[in-house]
Legacy VTK file of the C-alpha trace (Angstrom):
# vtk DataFile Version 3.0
C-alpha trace
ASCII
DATASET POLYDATA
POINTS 337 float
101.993 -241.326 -81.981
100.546 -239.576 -78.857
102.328 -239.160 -75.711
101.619 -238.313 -72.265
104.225 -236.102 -70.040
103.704 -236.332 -65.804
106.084 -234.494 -63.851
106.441 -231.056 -62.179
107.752 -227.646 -63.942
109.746 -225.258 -61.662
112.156 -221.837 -61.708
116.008 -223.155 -61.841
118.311 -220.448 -59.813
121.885 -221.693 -61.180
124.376 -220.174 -58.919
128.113 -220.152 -61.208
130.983 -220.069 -58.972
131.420 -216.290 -60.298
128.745 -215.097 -58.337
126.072 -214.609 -61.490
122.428 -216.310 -61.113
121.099 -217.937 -64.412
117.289 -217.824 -63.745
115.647 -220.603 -66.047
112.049 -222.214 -66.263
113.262 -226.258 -66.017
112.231 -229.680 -64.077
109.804 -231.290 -66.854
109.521 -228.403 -69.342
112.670 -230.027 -70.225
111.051 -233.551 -70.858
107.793 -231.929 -72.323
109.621 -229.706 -74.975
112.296 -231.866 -76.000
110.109 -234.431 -76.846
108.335 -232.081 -78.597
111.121 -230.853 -80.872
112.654 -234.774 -81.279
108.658 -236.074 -82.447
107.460 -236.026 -85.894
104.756 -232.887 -86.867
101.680 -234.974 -86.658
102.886 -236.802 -82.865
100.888 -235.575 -80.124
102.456 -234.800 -76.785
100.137 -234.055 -73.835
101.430 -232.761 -70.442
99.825 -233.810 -67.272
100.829 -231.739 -64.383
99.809 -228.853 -61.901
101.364 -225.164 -62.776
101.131 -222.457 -60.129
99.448 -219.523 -60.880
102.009 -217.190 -60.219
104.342 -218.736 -63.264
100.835 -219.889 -65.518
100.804 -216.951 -68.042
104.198 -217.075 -68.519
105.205 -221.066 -69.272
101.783 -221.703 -71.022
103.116 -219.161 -73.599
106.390 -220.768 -73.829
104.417 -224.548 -74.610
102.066 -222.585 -76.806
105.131 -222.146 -79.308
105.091 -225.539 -80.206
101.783 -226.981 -81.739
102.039 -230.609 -81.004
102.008 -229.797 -77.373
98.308 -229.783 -76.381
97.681 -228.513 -72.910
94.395 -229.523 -71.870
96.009 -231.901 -68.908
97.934 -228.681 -67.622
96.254 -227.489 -64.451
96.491 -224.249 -62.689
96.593 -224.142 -59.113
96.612 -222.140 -56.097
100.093 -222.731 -55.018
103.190 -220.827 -56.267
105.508 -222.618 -58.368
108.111 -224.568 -57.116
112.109 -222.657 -57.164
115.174 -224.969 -56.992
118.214 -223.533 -56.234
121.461 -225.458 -58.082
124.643 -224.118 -56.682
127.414 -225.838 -58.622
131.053 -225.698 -57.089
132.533 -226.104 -60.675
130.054 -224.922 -63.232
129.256 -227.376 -66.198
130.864 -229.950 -64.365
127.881 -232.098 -64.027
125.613 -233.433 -60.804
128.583 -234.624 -58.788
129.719 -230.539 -58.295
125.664 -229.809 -57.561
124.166 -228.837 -54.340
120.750 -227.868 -54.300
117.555 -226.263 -52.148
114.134 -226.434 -53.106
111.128 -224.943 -52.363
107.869 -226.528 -51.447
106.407 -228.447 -54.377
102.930 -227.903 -55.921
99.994 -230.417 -55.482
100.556 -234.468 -56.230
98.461 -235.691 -59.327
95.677 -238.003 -58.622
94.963 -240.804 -60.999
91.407 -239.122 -61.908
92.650 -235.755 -63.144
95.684 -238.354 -65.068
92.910 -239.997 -67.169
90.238 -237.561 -67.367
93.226 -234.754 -68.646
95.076 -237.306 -70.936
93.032 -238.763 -73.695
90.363 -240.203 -71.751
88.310 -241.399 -74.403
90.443 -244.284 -75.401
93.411 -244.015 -72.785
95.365 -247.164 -74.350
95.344 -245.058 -77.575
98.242 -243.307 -76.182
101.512 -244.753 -77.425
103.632 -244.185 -74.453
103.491 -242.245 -70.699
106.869 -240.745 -68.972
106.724 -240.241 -65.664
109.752 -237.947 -64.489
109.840 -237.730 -60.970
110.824 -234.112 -60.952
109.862 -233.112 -57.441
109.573 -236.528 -55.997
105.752 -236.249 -55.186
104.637 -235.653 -58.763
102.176 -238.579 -58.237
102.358 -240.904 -55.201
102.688 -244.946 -55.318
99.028 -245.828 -55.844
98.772 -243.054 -58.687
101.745 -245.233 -60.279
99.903 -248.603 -59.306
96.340 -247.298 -60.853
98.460 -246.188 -64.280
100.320 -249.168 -64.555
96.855 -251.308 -64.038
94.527 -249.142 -66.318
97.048 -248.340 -69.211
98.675 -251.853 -71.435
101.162 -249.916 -73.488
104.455 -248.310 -72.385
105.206 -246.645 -69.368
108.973 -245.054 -69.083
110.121 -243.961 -65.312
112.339 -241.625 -64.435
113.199 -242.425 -60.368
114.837 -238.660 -60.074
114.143 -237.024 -56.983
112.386 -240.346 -55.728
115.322 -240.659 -53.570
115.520 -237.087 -52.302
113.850 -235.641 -49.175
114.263 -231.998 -48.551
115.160 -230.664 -45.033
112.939 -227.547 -43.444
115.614 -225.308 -44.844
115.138 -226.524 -48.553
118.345 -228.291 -49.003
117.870 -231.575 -50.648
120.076 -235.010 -49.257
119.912 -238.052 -51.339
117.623 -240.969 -49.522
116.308 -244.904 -49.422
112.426 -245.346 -50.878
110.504 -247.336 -49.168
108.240 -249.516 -51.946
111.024 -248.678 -54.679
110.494 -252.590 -56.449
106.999 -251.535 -56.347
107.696 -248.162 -58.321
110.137 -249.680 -60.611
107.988 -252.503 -61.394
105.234 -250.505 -62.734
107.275 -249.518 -65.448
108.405 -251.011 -68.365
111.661 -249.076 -68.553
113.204 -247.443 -65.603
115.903 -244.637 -65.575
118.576 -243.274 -62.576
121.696 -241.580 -62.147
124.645 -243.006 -60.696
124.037 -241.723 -57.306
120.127 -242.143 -57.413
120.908 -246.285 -57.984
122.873 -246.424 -54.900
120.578 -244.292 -53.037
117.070 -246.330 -53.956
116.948 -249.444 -51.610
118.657 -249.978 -47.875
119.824 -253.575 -48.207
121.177 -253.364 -52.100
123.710 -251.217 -52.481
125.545 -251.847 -55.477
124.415 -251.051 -59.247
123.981 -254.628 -59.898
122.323 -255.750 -56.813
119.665 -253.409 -57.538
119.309 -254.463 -60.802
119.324 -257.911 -60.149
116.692 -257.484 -57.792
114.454 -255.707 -60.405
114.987 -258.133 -63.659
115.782 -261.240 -62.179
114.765 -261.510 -58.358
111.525 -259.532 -58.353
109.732 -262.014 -60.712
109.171 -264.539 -58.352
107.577 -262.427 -55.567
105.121 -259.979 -57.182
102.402 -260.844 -55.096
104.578 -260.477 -51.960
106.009 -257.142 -53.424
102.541 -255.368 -54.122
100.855 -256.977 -51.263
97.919 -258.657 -53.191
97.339 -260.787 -49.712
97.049 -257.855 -47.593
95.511 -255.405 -50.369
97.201 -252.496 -49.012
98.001 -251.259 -53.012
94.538 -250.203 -55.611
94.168 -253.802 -57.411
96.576 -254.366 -59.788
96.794 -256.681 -63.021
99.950 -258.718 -62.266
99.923 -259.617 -66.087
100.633 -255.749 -66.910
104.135 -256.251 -65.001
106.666 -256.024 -67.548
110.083 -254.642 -66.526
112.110 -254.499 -69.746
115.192 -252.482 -69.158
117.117 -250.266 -66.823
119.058 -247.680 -67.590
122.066 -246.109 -65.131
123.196 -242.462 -66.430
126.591 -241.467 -65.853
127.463 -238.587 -66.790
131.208 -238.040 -68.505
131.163 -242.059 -67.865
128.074 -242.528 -70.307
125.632 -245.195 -69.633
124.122 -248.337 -68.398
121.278 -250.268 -69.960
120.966 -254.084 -68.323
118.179 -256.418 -69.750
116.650 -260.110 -69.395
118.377 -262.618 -71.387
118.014 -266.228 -71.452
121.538 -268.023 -71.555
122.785 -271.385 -71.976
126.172 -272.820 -69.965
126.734 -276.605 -69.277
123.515 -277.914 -71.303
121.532 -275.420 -68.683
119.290 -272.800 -69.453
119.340 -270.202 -67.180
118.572 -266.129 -67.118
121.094 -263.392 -66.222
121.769 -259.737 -66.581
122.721 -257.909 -70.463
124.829 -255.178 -69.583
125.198 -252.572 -72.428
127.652 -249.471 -72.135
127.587 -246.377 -74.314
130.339 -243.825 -73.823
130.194 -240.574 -73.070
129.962 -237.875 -76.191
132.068 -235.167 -75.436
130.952 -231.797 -76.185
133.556 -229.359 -77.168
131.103 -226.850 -77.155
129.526 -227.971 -73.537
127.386 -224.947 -71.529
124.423 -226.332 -69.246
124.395 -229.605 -68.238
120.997 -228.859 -66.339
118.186 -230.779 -67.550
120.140 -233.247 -69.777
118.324 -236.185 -67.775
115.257 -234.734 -68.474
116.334 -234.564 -72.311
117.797 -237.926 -71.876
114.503 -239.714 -70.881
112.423 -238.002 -73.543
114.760 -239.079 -76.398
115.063 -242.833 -74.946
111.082 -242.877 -74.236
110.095 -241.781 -77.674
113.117 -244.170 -79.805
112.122 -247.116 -77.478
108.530 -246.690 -78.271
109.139 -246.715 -81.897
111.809 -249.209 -81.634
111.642 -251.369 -78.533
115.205 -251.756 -79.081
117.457 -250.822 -75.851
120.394 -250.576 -77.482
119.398 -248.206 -80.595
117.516 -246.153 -78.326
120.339 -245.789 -75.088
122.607 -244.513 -77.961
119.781 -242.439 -79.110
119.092 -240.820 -76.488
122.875 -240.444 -75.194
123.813 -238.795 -78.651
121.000 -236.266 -77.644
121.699 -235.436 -74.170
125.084 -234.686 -75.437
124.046 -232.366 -77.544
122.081 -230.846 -74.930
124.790 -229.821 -73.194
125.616 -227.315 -75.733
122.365 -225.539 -74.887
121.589 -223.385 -72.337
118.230 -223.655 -70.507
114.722 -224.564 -72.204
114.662 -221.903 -74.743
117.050 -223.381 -77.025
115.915 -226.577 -77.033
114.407 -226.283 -80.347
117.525 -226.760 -81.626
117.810 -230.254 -80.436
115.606 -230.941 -84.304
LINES 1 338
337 0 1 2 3 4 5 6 7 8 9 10 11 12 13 14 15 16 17 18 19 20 21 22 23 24 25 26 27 28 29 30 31 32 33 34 35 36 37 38 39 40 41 42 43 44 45 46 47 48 49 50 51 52 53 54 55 56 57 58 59 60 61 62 63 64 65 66 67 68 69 70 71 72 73 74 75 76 77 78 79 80 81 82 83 84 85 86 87 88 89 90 91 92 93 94 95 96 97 98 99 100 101 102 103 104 105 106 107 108 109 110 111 112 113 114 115 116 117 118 119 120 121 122 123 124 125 126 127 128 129 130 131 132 133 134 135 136 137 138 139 140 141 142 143 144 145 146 147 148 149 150 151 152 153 154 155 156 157 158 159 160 161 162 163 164 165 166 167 168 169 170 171 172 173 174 175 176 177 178 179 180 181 182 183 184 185 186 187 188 189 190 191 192 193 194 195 196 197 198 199 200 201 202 203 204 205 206 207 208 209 210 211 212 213 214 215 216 217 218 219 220 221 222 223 224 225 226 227 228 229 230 231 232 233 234 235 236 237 238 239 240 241 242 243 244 245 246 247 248 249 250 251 252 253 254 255 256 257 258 259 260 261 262 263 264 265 266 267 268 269 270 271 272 273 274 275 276 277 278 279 280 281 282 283 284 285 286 287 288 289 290 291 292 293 294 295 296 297 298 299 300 301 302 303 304 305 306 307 308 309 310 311 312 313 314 315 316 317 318 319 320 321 322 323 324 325 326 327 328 329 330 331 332 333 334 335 336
């Protein structure tokens, strides 16, 4: 199986409530590695993303440990690598105790430097892309639009800091996105926190609104939704549009998946929402929660793609993020095996 990663690496500063400063290399090494680890020997996983120069050295060795990575897509830049700041008012407590600053993020991805640093000669050889929106501008909407119309196979989304502007002073607040049907629609699985789902649209503002809109609703108006009338999107192969599944993480209240399903009631045949729950795991031996979305998405990506069963793979990937949280930062991820 070969893989493609797209998403943003960065230096976590994790301020305890004692005082003490965990410094940790995190945003999508977390995906990248994990994946890694969870893959069989012979898988290939290929990060696409731009590394500042100042941290290059330093998390190219760290990839370099693990030989199915292949790092031809990684590109160093001229910009220093993005620091987030996670203060957390009760440590290990999850996102709901997390306030966090961020530095300027490194360049956007263009669609070009995508194909020509994945595997360009056959691009639909690659089993499956995740996108983690780790810094929000990882790639922009047409990036997502040209990926979604170029590659047939499956495309997993992680909204993350989609829905998060940062103020001139680096602290991050929680926001709408404009376009976010469009973004979710170019995926075949989509995955958001709790607080991301009620931050993503201005007019839907419950979990199942939202994901009513996106299995059910949306449908009907795709060429209203990526403007084929006015062209303002790169063309785009409405056929390719295949929303399977989205998945709400919880936290300590576990997870979401809804899909499609066709049901009967009355002699009628009609469609409505699947809602699957899988509890929380807890960890006795719980450390870090950072980067167990990250770890999450990697683990659901790579069972779905094997799989295409939401169900195995939500439990999957919950039973891994769990054990995630018993780790503490990227270097001890190999133990995720």
């Amino acid at each position: 199986m070969k893989y493609i990663v797209i998403g943003e690496p960065c230096i976590d500063l994790i301020h305890k409530p004692d005082g003490t400063v965990i410094h940790s290399y995190g945003g999508i090494l977390y995906s990248i590695i994990s994946l890694a680890v969870l893959c069989k020997p012979s898988d290939v996983v290929k990060p696409v993303m731009n590394l500042g120069e100042d941290e290059y050295e330093n998390i190219i060795g760290i990839l370099k440990e693990f030989p199915n990575i292949k790092l031809e897509g990684i590109n160093k830049v001229n910009h220093p690598t993005r620091k987030v700041n996670l203060y957390y008012t009760s440590y290990k407590s999850g996102l709901s105790a997390r306030f966090e600053s961020s530095s300027q993020p490194t360049y956007p991805l263009k669609f070009e430097e995508i194909v020509k640093s994945g595997f360009s000669s056959d691009f639909d050889a690659v089993d499956g892309i995740l996108i983690n929106m780790v810094s929000g501008v990882d790639i922009d909407l047409n990036t997502m639009i040209q990926i979604r119309h170029t590659f047939k196979n499956y495309i997993h989304l992680d909204i993350h800091n989609l829905v998060m502007k940062t103020n001139p002073d680096g602290t991050r607040i929680h926001t709408t996105l404009k376009n976010w049907r469009t973004w979710c629609l170019c995926a075949n699985t989509v995955q958001m926190n709790e607080y991301e789902v009620k931050s993503l649209s201005q007019s839907k503002k419950t979990e199942y609104e939202v994901i009513e809109e996106l299995l059910i609703n949306a449908e009907k108006e795709l060429e209203k939704i990526f403007h084929k009338d006015k062209k303002v999107f790169p063309e785009i192969d409405l056929n390719r549009i295949n929303l399977e599944g989205v998945i709400i993480t919880k936290g300590v209240n576990g997870v979401s998946g809804y899909q499609r399903k066709n049901k009967e009631f009355g002699g009628k045949s009609f469609i409505d929402l699947d809602k699957h729950e899988v509890s929380a795991i807890e960890n006795p031996n719980l450390k870090d929660t950072t980067g167990c979305g990250d770890v999450f998405a990697s683990a659901f990506m790579l069972n779905y793609s094997n799989t295409r069963d939401l169900i195995k793979s939500l439990h999957f990937a919950n039973r891994i993020a769990s054990y995630k949280t018993s780790l503490e930062g990227i270097r001890e991820l190999y133990k995720l095996k």
